[in-house]
Wavefront OBJ file of the C-alpha trace (Angstrom):
o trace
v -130.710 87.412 8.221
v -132.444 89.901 10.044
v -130.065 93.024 9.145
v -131.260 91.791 5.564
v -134.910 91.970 6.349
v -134.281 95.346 8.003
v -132.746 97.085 4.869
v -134.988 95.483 2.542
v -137.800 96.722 4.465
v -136.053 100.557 4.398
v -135.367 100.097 0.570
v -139.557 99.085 0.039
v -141.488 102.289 0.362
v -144.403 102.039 2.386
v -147.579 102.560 1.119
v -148.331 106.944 1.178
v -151.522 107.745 3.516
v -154.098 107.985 0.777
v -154.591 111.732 -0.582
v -158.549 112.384 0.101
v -158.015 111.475 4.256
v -156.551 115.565 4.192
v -159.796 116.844 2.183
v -162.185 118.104 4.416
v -165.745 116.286 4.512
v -168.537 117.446 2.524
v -170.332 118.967 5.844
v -166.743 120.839 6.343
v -166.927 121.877 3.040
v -170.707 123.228 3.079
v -169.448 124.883 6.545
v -166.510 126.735 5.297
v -168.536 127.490 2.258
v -170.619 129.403 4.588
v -168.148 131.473 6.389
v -167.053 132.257 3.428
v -170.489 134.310 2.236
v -171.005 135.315 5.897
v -167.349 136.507 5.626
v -168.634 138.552 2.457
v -171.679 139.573 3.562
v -170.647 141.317 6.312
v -167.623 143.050 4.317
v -170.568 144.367 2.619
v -172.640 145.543 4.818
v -169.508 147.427 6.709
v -169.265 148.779 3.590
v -172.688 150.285 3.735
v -172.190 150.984 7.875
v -169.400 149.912 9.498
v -171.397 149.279 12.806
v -173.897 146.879 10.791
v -171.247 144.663 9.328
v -169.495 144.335 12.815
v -173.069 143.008 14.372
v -173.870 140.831 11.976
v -170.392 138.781 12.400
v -170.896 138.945 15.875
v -174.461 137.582 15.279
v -173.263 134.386 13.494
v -169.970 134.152 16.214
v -167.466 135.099 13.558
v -166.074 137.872 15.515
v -166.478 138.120 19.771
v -169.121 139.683 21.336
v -168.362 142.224 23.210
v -166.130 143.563 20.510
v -162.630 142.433 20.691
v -160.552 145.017 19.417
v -157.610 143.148 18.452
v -159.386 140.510 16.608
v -161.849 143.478 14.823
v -158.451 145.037 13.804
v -156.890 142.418 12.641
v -159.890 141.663 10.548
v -159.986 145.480 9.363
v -156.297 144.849 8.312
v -156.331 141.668 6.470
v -159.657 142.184 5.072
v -159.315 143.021 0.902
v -162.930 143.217 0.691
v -163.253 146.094 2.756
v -164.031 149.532 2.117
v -160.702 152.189 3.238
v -162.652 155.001 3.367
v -164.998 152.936 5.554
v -162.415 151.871 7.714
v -160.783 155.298 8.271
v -164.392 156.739 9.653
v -164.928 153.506 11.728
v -161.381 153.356 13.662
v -161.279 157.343 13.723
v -164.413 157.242 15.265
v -164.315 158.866 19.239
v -166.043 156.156 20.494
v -163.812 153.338 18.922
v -160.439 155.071 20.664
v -159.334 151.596 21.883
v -159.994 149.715 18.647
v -157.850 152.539 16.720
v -155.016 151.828 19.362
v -155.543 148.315 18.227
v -155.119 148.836 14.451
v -152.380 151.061 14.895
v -150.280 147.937 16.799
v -151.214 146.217 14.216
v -148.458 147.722 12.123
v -144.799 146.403 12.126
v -142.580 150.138 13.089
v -139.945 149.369 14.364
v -136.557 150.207 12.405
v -138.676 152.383 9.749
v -137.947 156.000 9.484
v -141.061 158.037 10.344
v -142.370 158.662 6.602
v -142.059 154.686 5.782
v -144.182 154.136 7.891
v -146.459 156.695 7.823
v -146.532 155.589 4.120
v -147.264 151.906 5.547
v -150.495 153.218 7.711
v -151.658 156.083 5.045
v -151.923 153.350 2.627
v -154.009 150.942 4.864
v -157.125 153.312 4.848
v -158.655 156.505 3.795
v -157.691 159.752 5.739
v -160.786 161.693 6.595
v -161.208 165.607 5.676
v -161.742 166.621 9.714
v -159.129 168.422 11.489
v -159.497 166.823 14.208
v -160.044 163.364 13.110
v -156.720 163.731 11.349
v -155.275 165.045 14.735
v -156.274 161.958 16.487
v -155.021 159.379 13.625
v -151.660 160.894 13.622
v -151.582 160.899 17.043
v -152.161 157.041 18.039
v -150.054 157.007 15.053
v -146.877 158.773 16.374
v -147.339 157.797 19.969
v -147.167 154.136 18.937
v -143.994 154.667 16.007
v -141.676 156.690 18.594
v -142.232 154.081 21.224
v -141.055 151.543 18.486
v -138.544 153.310 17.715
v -136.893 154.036 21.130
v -138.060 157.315 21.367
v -135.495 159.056 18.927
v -137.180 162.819 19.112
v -137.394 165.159 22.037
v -141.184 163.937 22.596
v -144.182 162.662 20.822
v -145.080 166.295 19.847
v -142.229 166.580 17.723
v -142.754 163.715 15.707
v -146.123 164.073 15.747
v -145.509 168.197 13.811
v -142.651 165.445 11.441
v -145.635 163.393 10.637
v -147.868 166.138 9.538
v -145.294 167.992 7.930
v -144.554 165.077 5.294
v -148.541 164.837 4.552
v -148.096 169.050 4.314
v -145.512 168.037 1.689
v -146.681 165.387 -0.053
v -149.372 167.276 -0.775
v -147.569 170.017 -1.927
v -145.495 168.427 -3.800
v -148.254 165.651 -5.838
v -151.393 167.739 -5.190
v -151.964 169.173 -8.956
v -154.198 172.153 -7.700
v -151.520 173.142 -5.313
v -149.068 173.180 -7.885
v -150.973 175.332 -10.310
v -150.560 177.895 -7.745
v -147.116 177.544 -6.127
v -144.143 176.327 -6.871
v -143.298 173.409 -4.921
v -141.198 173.306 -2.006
v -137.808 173.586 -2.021
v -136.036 171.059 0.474
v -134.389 174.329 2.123
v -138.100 175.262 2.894
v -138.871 171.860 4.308
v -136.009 172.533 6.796
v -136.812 175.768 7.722
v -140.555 174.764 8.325
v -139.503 172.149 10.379
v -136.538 174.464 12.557
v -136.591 173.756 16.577
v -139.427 171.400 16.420
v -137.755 168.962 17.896
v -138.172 170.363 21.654
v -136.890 173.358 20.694
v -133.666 172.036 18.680
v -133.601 170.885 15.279
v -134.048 167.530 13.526
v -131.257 165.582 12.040
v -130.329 167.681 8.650
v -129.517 164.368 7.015
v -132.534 162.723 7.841
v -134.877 165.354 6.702
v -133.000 165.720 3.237
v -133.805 161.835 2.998
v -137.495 162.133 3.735
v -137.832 164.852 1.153
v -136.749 163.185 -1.195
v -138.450 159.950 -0.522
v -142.002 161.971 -0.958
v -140.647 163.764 -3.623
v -139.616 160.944 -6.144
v -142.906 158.938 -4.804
v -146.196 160.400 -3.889
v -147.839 158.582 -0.931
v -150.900 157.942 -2.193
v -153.805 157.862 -0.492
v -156.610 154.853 -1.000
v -159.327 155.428 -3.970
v -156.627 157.789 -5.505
v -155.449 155.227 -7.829
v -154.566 158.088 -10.252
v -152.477 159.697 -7.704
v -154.125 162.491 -7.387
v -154.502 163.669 -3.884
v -158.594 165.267 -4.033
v -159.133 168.688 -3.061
v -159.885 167.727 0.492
v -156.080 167.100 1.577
v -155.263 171.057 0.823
v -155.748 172.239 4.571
l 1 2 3 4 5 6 7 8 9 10 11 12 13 14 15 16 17 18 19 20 21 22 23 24 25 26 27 28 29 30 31 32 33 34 35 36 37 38 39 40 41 42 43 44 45 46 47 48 49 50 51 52 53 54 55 56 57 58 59 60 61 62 63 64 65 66 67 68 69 70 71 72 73 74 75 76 77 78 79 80 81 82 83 84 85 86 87 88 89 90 91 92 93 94 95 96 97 98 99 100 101 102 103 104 105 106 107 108 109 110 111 112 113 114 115 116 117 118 119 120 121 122 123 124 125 126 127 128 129 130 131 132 133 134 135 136 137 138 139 140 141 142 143 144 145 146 147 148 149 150 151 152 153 154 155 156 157 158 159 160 161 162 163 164 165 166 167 168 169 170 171 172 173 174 175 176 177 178 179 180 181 182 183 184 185 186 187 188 189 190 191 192 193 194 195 196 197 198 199 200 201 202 203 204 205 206 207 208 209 210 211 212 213 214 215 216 217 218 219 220 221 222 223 224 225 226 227 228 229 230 231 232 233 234 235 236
């Protein structure tokens, strides 16, 4: 009957779709194989200079021309191959303001408490020794992780003197030539650095005592210190 032929034809697998018809062609193959050392090269020469590497993608269409600062960030983030240190002078860089607003979005915030995820972003590239420089990578930095976070602090200024305050400390607290000198920093002194910053009243007590003790048990440590040493440079 047919409600027969209908189960026997459910029961009988049918034939799978033959295994090579998802393998790409040879000519996709050579193609991708390619991008791939295009991919490379370039890494390499932004290695060298940042500015080089980013032309020569642009010259074979692998990244937009005029520069696309999303698509360059997301690049600098997901790239293994690149440099940190490289990438810290190319997105602190004052001409490349809008790229480093960019990178910074690229960064998941929200519901992290302030030294998370300055531990996220510290980690993604190298921190250059300018004053300045630093001032404007903390900056984008905090601007972007209050607004993420609903604004919890008076203003950006006050997270911004939180942010630098738990490099101060990390540094004082992992940075082996600081130590030799001083004793490290008591959490008492971390409060007391840190009293009516936060437009002119204090931080939450609680929250500060957890932050000091975050960067106290576990050094933040920046890229190319795989020792965990933090170089001379990050004593300011």
């Amino acid at each position: 009957s047919d409600m027969e032929n209908d189960t026997a034809e459910k029961i009988i697998p049918r034939k799978p779709t033959r295994f090579s018809c998802f393998l790409p062609r040879t000519q996709e193959l050579i193609m991708i194989k390619n991008k791939k050392k295009l991919l490379v090269s370039g890494s390499e020469h932004f290695n060298q200079k940042p500015k080089k590497g980013i032309q020569l993608l642009q010259e074979k269409n692998l990244l937009a021309t005029p520069m696309d600062n999303n698509q360059v960030a997301k690049w600098l983030r997901e790239n293994p191959k690149l440099d940190k240190k490289m990438i810290g002078e190319f997105v602190s860089d004052r001409k490349n303001v809008d790229l480093l607003d960019s990178f910074v979005r690229t960064f998941h915030f929200q519901g992290l408490r302030l030294d998370e995820a300055l531990r996220l972003y510290l980690e993604a590239f190298r921190l250059p020794g300018e004053a300045p420089v630093i001032h404007r990578l903390l900056e984008t930095f905090t601007e972007y992780w209050h607004k993420s976070n609903g604004t919890p602090f008076a203003n950006s200024d006050a997270c911004f003197a939180l942010a630098y305050a738990v490099i101060m400390l990390n540094t004082d607290q992992h940075n082996h030539n600081v130590r030799k000198q001083n004793v490290p920093m008591t959490l008492e002194e971390f409060r007391k650095n840190l009293k009516g910053v936060n437009g002119g009243k204090d931080f939450d007590q609680e929250m500060l005592e957890d932050i000091y003790y975050a960067i106290k048990n576990e050094e933040i440590v920046m890229p190319d210190e795989q020792t965990g040493l933090v170089k001379e440079n990050y004593v300011w």
